[in-house]
BAKETI-814538 format. One line per field, with one value per residue (C-alpha): residue number from 1; residue in three letters; x, y, z. Coordinates in steps of 0.1 Angstrom, whole numbers, plus 5000, padded with zeros to 4 digits. Layout:
pos	[NUM_...]
code	[ALA_...]
east	[X_...]
north	[Y_...]
up	[Z_...]
END
This chain:
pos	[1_2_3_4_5_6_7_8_9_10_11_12_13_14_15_16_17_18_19_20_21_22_23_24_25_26_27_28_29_30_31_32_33_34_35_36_37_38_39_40_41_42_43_44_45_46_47_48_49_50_51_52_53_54_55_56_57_58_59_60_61_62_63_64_65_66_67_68_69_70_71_72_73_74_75_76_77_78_79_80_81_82_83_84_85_86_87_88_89_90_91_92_93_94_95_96_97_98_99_100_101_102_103_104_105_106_107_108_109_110_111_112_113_114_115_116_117_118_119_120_121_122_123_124_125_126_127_128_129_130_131_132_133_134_135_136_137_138_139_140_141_142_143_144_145_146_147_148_149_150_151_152_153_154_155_156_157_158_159_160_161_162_163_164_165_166_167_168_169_170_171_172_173_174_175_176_177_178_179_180_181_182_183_184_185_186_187_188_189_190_191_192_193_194_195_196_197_198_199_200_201_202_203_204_205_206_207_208_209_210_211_212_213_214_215_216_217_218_219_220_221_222_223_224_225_226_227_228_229_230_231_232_233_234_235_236_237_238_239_240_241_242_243_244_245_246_247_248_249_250_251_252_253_254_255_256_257_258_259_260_261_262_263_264_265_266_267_268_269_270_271_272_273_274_275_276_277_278_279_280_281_282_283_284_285_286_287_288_289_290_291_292_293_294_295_296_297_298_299_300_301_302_303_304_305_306_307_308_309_310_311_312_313_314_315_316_317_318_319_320_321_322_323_324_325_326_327_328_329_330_331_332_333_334_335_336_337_338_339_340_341_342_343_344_345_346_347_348_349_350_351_352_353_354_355_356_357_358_359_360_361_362_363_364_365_366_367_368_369_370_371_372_373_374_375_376_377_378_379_380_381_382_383_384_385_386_387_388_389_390_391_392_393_394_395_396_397_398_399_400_401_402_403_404_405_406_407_408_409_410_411_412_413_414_415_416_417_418_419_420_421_422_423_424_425_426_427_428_429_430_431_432_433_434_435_436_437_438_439_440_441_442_443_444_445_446_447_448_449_450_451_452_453_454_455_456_457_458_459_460_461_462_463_464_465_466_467_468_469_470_471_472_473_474_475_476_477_478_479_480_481_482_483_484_485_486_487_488_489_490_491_492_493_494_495_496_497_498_499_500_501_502_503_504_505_506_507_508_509_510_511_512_513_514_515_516_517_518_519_520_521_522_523_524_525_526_527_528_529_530_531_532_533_534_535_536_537_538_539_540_541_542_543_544_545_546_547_548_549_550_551_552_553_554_555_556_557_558_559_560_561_562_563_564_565_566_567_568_569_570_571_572_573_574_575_576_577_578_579_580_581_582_583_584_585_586_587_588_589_590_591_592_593_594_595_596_597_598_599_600_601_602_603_604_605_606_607_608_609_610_611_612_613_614_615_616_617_618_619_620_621_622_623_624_625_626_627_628_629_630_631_632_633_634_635_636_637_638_639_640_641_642_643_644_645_646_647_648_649_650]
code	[UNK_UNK_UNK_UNK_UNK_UNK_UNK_UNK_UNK_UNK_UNK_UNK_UNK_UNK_UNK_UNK_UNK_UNK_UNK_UNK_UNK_UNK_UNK_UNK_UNK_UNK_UNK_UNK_UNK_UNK_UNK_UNK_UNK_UNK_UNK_UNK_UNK_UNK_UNK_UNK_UNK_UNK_UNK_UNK_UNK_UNK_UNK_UNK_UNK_UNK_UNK_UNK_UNK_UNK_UNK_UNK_UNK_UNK_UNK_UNK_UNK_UNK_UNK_UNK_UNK_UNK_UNK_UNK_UNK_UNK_UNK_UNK_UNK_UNK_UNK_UNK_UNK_UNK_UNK_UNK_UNK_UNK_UNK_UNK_UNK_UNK_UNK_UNK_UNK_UNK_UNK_UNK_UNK_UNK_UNK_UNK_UNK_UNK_UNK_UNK_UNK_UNK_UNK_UNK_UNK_UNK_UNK_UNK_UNK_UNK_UNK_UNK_UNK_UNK_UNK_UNK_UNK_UNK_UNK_UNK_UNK_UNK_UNK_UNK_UNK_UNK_UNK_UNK_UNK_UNK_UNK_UNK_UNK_UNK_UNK_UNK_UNK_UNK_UNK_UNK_UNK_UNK_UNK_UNK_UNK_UNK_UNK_UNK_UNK_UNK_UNK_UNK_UNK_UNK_UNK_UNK_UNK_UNK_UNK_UNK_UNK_UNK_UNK_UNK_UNK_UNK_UNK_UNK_UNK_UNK_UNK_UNK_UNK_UNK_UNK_UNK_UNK_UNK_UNK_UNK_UNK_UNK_UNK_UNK_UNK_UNK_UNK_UNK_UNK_UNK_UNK_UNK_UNK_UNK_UNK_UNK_UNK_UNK_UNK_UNK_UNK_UNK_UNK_UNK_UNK_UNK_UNK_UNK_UNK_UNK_UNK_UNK_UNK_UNK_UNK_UNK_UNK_UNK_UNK_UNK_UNK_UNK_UNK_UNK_UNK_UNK_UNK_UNK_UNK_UNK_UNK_UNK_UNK_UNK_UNK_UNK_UNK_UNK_UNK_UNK_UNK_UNK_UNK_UNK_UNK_UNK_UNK_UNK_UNK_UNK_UNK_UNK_UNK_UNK_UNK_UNK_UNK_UNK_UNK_UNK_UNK_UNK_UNK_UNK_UNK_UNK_UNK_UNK_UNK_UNK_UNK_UNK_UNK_UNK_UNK_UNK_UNK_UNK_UNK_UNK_UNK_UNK_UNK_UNK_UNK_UNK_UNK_UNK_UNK_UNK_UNK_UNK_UNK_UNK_UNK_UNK_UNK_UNK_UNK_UNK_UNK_UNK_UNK_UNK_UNK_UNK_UNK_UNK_UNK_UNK_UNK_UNK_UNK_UNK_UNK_UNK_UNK_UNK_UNK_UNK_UNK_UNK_UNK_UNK_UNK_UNK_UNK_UNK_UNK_UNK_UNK_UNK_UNK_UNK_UNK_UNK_UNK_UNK_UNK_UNK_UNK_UNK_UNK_UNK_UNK_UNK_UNK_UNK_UNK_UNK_UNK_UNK_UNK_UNK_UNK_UNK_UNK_UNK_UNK_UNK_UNK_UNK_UNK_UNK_UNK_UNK_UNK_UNK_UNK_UNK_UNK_UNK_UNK_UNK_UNK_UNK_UNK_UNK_UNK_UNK_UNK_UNK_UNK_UNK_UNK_UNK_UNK_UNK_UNK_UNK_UNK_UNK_UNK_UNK_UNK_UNK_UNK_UNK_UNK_UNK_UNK_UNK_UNK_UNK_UNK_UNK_UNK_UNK_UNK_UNK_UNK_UNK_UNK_UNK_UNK_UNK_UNK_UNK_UNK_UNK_UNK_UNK_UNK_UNK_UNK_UNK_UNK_UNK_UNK_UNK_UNK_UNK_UNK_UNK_UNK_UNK_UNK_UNK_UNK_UNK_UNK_UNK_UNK_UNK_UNK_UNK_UNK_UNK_UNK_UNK_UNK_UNK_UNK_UNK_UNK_UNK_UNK_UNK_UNK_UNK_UNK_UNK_UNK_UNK_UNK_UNK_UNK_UNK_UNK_UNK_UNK_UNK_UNK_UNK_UNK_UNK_UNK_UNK_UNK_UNK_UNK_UNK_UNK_UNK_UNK_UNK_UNK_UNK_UNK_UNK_UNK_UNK_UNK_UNK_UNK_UNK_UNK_UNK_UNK_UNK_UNK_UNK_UNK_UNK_UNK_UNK_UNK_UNK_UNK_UNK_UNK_UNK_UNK_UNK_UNK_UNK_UNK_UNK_UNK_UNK_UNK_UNK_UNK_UNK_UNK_UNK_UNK_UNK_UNK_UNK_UNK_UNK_UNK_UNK_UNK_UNK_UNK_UNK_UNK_UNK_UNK_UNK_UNK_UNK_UNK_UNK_UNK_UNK_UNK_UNK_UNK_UNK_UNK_UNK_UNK_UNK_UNK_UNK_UNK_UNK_UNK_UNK_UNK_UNK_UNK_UNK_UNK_UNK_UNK_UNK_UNK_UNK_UNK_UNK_UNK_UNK_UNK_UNK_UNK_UNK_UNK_UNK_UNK_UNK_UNK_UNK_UNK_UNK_UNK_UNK_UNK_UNK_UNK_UNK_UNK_UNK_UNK_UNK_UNK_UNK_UNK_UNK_UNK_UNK_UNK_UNK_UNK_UNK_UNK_UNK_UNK_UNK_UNK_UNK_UNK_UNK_UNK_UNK_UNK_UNK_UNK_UNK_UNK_UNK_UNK_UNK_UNK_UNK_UNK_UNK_UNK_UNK_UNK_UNK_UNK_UNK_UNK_UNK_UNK_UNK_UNK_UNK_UNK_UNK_UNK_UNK_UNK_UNK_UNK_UNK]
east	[3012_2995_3008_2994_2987_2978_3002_2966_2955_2951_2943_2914_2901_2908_2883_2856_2854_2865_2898_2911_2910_2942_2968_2949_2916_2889_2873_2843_2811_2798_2825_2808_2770_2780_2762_2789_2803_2807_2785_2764_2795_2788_2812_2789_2794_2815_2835_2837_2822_2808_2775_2781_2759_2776_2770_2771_2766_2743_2720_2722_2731_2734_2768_2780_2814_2834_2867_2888_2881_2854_2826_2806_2765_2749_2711_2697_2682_2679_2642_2642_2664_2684_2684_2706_2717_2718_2730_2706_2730_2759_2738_2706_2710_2684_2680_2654_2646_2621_2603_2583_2543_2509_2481_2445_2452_2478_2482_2512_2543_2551_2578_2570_2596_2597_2627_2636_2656_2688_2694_2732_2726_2701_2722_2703_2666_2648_2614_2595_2592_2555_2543_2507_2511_2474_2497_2498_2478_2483_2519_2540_2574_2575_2616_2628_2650_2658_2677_2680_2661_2690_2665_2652_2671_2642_2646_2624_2601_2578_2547_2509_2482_2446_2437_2457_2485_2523_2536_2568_2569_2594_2599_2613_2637_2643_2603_2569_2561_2560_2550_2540_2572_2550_2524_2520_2494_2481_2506_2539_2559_2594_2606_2634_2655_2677_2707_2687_2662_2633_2612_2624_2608_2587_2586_2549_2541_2503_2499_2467_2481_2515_2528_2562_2566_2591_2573_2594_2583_2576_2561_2529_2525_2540_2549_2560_2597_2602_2569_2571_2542_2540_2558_2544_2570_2592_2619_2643_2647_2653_2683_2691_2707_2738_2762_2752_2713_2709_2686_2708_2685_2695_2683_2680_2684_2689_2678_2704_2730_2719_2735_2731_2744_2723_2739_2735_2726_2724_2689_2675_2653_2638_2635_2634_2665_2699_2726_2753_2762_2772_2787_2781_2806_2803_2805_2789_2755_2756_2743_2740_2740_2758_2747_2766_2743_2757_2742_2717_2734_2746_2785_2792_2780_2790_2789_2805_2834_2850_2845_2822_2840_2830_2835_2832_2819_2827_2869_2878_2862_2877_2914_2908_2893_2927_2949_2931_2931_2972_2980_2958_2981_2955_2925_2890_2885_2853_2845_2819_2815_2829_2827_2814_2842_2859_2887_2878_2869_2856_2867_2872_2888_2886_2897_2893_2908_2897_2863_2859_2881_2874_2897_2895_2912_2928_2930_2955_2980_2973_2973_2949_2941_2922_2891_2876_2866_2833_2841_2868_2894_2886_2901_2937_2941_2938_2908_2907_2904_2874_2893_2868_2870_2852_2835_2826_2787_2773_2769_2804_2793_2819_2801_2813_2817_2838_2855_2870_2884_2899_2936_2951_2947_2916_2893_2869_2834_2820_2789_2776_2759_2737_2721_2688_2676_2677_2681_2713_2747_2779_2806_2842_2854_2845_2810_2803_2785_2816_2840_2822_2817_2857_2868_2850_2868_2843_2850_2822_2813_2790_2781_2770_2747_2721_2695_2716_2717_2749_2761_2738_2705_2712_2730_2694_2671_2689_2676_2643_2619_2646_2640_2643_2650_2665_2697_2695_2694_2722_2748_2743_2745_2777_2793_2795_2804_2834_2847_2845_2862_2893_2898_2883_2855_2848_2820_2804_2803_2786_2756_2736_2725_2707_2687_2655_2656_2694_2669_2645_2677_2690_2652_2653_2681_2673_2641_2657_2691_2692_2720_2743_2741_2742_2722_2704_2696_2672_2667_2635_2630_2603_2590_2552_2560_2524_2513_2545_2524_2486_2505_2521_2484_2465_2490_2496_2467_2459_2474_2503_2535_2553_2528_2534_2573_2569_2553_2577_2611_2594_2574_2598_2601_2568_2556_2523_2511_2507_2501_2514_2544_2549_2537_2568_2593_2582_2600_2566_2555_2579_2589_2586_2620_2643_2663_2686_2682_2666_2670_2643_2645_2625_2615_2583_2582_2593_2579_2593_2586_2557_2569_2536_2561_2584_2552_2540_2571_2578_2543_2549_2585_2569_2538_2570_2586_2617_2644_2637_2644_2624_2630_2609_2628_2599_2605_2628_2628_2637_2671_2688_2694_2697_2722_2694_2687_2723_2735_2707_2712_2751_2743_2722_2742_2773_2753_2735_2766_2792_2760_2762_2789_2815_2837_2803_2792_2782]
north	[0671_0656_0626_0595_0570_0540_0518_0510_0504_0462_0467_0490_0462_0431_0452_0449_0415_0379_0365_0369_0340_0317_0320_0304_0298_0324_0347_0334_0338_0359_0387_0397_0387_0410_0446_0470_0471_0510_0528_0564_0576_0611_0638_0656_0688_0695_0667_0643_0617_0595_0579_0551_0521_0483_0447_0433_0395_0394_0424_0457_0481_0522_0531_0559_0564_0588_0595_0604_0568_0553_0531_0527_0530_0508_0505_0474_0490_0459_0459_0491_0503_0536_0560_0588_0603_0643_0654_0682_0691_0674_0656_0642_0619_0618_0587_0585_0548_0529_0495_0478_0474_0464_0490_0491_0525_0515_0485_0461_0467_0502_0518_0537_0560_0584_0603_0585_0612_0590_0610_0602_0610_0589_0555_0563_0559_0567_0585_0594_0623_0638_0604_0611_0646_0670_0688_0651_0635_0605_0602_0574_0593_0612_0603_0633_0659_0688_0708_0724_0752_0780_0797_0770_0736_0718_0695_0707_0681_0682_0665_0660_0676_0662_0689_0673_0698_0695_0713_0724_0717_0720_0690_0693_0667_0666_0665_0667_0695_0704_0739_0747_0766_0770_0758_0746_0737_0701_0705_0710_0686_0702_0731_0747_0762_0790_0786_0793_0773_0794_0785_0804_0786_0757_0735_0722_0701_0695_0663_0673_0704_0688_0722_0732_0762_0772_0794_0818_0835_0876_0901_0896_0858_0833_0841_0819_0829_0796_0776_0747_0739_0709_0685_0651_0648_0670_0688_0700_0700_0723_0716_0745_0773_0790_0811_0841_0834_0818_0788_0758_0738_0698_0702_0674_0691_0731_0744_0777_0761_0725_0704_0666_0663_0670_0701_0721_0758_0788_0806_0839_0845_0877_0867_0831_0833_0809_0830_0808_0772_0756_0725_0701_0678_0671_0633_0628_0634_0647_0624_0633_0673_0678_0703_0715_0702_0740_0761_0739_0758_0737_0734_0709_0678_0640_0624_0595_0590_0556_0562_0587_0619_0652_0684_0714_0749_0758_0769_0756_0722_0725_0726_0700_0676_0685_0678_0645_0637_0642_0620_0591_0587_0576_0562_0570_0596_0613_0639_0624_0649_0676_0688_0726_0745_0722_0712_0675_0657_0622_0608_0577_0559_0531_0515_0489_0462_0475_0484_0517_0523_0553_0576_0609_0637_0666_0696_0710_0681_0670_0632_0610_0579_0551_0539_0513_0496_0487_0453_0443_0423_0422_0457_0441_0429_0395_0414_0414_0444_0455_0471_0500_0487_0496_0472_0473_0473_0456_0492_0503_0523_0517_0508_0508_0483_0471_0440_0417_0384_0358_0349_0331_0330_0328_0315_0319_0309_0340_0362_0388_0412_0436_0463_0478_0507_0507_0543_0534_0527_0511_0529_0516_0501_0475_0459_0427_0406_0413_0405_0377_0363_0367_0345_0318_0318_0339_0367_0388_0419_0450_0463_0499_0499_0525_0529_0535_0565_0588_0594_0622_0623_0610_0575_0572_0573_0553_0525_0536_0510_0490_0462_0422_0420_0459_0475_0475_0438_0436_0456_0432_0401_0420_0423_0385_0381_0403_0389_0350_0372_0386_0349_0363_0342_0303_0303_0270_0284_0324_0330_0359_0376_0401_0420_0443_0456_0433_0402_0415_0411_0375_0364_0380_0368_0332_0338_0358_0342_0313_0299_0329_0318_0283_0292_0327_0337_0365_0378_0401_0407_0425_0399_0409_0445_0454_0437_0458_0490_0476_0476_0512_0525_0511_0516_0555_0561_0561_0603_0599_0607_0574_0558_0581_0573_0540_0534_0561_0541_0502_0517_0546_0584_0592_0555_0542_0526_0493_0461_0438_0450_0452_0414_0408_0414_0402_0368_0353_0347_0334_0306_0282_0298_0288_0261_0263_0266_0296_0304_0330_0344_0372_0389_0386_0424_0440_0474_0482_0452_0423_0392_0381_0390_0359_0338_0342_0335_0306_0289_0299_0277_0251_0251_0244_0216_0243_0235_0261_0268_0295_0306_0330_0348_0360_0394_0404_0438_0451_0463_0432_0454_0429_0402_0372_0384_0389_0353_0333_0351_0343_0307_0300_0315_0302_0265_0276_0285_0256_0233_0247_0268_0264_0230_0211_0217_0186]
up	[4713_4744_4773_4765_4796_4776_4797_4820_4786_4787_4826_4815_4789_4807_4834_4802_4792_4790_4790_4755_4732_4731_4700_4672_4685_4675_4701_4718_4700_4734_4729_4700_4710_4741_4738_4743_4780_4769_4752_4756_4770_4791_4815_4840_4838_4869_4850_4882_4872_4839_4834_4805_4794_4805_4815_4847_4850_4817_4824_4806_4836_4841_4859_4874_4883_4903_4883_4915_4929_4951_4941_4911_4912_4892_4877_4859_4825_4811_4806_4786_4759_4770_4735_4749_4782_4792_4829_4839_4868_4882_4910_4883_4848_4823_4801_4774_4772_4750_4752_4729_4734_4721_4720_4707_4689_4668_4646_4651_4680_4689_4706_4737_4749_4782_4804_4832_4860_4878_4915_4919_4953_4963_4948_4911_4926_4898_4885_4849_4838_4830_4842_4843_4838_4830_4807_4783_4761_4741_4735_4720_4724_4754_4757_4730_4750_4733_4763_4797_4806_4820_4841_4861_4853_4840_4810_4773_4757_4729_4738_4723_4743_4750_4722_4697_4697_4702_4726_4740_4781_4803_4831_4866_4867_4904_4917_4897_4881_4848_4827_4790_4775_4744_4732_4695_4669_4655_4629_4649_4641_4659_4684_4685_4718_4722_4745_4776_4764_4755_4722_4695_4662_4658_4622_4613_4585_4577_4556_4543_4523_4520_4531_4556_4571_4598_4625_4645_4678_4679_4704_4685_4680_4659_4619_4592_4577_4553_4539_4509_4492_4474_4498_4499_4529_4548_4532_4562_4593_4620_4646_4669_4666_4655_4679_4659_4663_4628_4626_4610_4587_4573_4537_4513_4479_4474_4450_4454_4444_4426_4459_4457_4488_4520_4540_4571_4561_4580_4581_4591_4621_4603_4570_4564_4539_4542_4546_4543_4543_4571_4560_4526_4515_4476_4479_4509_4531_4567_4595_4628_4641_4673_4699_4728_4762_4783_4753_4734_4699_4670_4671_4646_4623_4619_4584_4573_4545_4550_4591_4608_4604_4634_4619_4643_4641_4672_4671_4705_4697_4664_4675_4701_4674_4652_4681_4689_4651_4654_4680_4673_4642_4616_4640_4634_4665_4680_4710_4728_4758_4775_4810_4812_4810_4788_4811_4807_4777_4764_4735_4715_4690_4664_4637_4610_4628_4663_4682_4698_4730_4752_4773_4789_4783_4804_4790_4817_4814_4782_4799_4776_4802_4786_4805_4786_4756_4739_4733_4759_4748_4714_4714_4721_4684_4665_4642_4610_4591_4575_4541_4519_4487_4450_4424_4394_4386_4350_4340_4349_4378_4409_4439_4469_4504_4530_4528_4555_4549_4572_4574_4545_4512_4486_4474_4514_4518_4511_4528_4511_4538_4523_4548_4556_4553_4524_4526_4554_4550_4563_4580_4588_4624_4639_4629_4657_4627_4597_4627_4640_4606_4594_4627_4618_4584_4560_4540_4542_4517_4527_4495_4496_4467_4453_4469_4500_4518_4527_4492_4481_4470_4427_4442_4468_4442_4414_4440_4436_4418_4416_4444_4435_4402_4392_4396_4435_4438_4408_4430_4455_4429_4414_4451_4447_4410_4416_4446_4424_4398_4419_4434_4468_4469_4466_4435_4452_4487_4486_4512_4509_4550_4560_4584_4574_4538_4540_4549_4516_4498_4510_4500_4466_4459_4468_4448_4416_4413_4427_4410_4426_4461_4483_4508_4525_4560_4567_4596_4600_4566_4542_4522_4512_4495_4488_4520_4539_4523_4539_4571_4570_4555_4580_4607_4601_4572_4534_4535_4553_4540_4552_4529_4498_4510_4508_4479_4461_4470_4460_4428_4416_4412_4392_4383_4387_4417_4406_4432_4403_4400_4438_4439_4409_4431_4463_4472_4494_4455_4439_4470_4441_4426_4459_4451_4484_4521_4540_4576_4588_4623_4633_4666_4683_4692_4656_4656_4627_4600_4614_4622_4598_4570_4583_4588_4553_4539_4559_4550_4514_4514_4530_4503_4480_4502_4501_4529_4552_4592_4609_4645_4665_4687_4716_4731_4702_4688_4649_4664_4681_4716_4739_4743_4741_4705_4695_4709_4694_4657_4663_4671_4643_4616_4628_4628_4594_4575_4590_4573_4541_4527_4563_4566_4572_4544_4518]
END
């Protein structure tokens, strides 16, 4: 099959992280707080070097480094967050990176992002792309890369105009300079490239006629091939192109053939029809479309089953991703990158028990050489493993989660983790929080209930309307009552966590079944639905369709809009129902949920005399991306849990 090299396989890990933890004793609560000393993983394309994200003495850092030996370059990103990375030659890196900010024309936090140019040869001095650029008007995300221009090497980025368009422009990424590759309407939402990255098609959406058409480019203008009418929100989107010239389209639901499932379908430049499907799995939604960075076409898809799955159109990546799967022997295994001609690739692999090590590949010699891990030495064993499991819901219906328990035997202090979203999911491998949580003795349950996302479109809105006291929160509630069932968990010692929609869930349940749980811990949560829906109104307007969204997934499919029943579910009015302890935490610079929604609640506990601890983390975003964030919300829900379901408890 292929030569491994894993014998430099500790050396390469031990290079990552902290001493591993001694027999018996739990790894350090930093190894998991740690943001991943690998991560964004990318070949340039001569395949001489990688770029990767890391850590270097608690900063978030860039590095570059020279595969035939010789000395790292290193960048401290750690006052940014770094989204993605694209060379756009072997000698210049592109990273779009956001940061959180305050502006008079929006309400609340938003997140501003740009394209930041690394010159490798000039020890990664740096410079922003369109920085103050004629071509630019107001533009919150100025960071979205969509390819390389093949005639002149400059990078494509959509981008409003002072006239209220989007445009397509194309950046020089080694000086200033910029041009308009096409330009676009006030309802362009999207552009698509060809592989030498010319605008081929644009998507627009206008919010006022709830209307989507796809645009395509001709000798005499642009012409719509594909409109919807009556779409409160978009239907599909556009990804890139097929080898053939096809336009592959993500769409939620077709019609043609009665799909729950969201797929990637083939569509016709000339006459707007799909032609074939491109990929649809019965059980499960696509994620993630993957593009080659040489061509700009579509060559494959990621979706998730029990791990993130790659499937490949393209035949040469196809067989490699077979070979890999082979001789991993059962491991959860991606391509990552690839140089240009495919002579060197990156991949990884993970598994249950076992975070996400990396290695590159020669095609050549078939050598696979590990060259790090995304969490050190927790990649040399002693994890537990987080197991895919089913459980019965009230009604019968099987829902699924993943499970990891401590060493031993049953009954554990249990957590029941709930995620956000709520239109996410869980995936398997190695989760810091499950992982952190099953060291220190908890077994901890991620239930995938409905309302989730991932599982096609009827298991999405069965969650629908169903918040706080409806079958949503009742998944969750039965996560727990099956676990006490099958001796898993200790009845007397079951917290409920959770972050986002998960921390809307640990509150609800404090609030609507109180009796289920010892204690809760929610960590930026939604707690004010109907004020949640003020904020999106006034931060976006009455019309738009995150709005309509919004009030769609917390109302239902076709109920009324009604602010009582909203208020009925909302925990920040029924404080007076907590009979056990809260822990609130939430970050100063949430762009996605206020921190006003922690303030509220907390001031509503404390108008009950409930026993509640609220910590403000300043600087903290929605995401927990920096190392800070992530130690403090360790620290405190390792103290919060030891108090009250963990040996200190009463």
């Amino acid at each position: 099959m292929f030569r491994s090299a894993l014998a430099g396989l500790a050396a390469a890990l031990f290079a990552c992280g902290d001493s591993a933890a001694q027999a018996g004793t739990p790894p350090a609560l930093e190894l998991f707080a740690q943001m991943p000393n690998m991560d964004m993983v990318t070949l340039s394309p001569d395949g001489q070097r990688i770029a990767f994200l890391g850590n270097f003495e608690g900063r978030r850092i860039l590095v570059v480094r020279p595969l035939a030996g010789g000395e790292d370059l290193l960048a401290n990103v750690s006052e940014i967050r770094p989204e993605s990375m694209l060379w756009a030659n072997d000698n210049t890196l592109l990273v779009s990176a956001s940061e959180a900010t305050n502006t008079q024309r929006v309400r609340g936090v938003v997140d501003v992002s740009a394209v930041l140019a690394f010159d490798i040869d000039d020890g990664l001095e740096f410079r922003q792309l369109l920085r103050g650029s004629r071509r630019t008007g107001v533009n919150f995300r100025l960071g979205r890369m969509l390819g390389i221009s093949a005639e002149d090497g400059y990078v494509l980025i959509p981008a409003w105009d002072e006239g209220g368009n989007y445009d397509l422009l194309a950046a020089d990424p080694s000086r200033r300079g910029s041009r308009v590759e096409a330009g676009g309407s006030n309802i362009t939402r999207d552009w698509i490239i060809d592989r030498n990255g010319a605008a081929v098609a644009r998507v627009e959406y206008s919010n006022a006629r709830n209307t989507q058409r796809i645009m395509v480019r001709g000798e005499s203008g642009w012409t719509a091939i594909l409109e919807e009418d009556d779409a409160d929100r978009p239907v599909y989107s556009a990804w890139g192109l097929v080898e053939d010239g096809s336009l592959a389209i993500r769409v939620t639901y077709n019609r043609q053939d009665q799909a729950t499932t969201s797929g990637l379908y083939a569509v016709s430049l000339e006459t707007g029809e799909i032609t074939r499907q491109l990929f649809r799995d019965d059980n499960y939604d696509i994620g993630a479309v993957l593009t080659d960075p040489y061509t700009n076409l579509v060559v494959g898809i990621a979706y998730s089953d029990v791990f993130d799955e790659h499937v490949w159109f393209d035949e040469e990546l196809a067989a490699q991703q077979a070979m890999l799967d082979a001789g991993f022997g059962g491991k959860s295994v991606r391509i990552e990158s690839w140089s240009r001609n495919r002579a060197r690739y990156v991949v990884s692999a993970e598994a249950a028990d076992q975070p996400r090590v990396y290695y590159l590949y020669d095609v050549a010699s078939r050598n696979v050489t590990a060259i790090g891990s995304a969490y050190g030495n927790l990649a040399l064993g002693g994890l537990r493993p987080r197991q895919h499991i089913h459980y019965p819901a009230r009604d019968g219906t099987q829902i699924p989660g993943y499970l990891t328990t401590p060493d031993g035997d049953g009954p554990f202090p249990t957590v029941i983790l709930p995620h956000g979203g709520p239109a996410s999911r869980d995936t398997g491998g190695f989760d810091y929080l499950a992982h952190f949580l099953a060291s220190r003795g908890y077994a901890v349950l991620q239930p995938e209930f409905r309302g989730s996302d991932g599982y096609g479109r009827e298991w999405e809105l069965a969650g629908y309307g169903e918040w706080g006291t409806g079958l949503m929160q009742h998944d969750v509630s039965d996560g727990a009552l099956a676990l006490i069932q099958a001796n898993i968990a200790d009845p007397d010692r079951v917290c409920i966590v959770g972050f986002s929609y998960g921390g809307y869930a640990a509150l609800a349940g404090a609030s609507f079944t109180p009796d289920l749980y010892r204690c809760a811990a929610a960590i930026a949560p939604v707690a004010d639905l109907p004020g949640m829906i003020r904020y999106d109104r006034d931060r976006y307007g009455a019309q738009h369709y995150s709005v309509a969204y919004w009030d769609e997934v917390m109302n239902g499919v076709d109920e009324p809009r009604r602010v009582a029943r909203l208020r009925a579910v909302s925990p920040v009015f029924h404080a007076d129902q907590v009979q056990i302890p809260i822990l609130l935490m939430h970050g100063r610079d949430d762009s996605v949920v206020p921190i006003d929604q922690s303030f509220d609640m907390r001031n509503a506990l404390r108008r009950n005399r409930a026993d509640v601890d609220f910590i403000e983390m300043r600087g903290g975003d929605h995401w927990l991306t920096n190392v800070e964030m992530r130690t403090q919300v360790l620290t405190e829900l390792e103290r919060f849990l030891g108090e009250h379901i963990g040996d200190g408890a009463n």
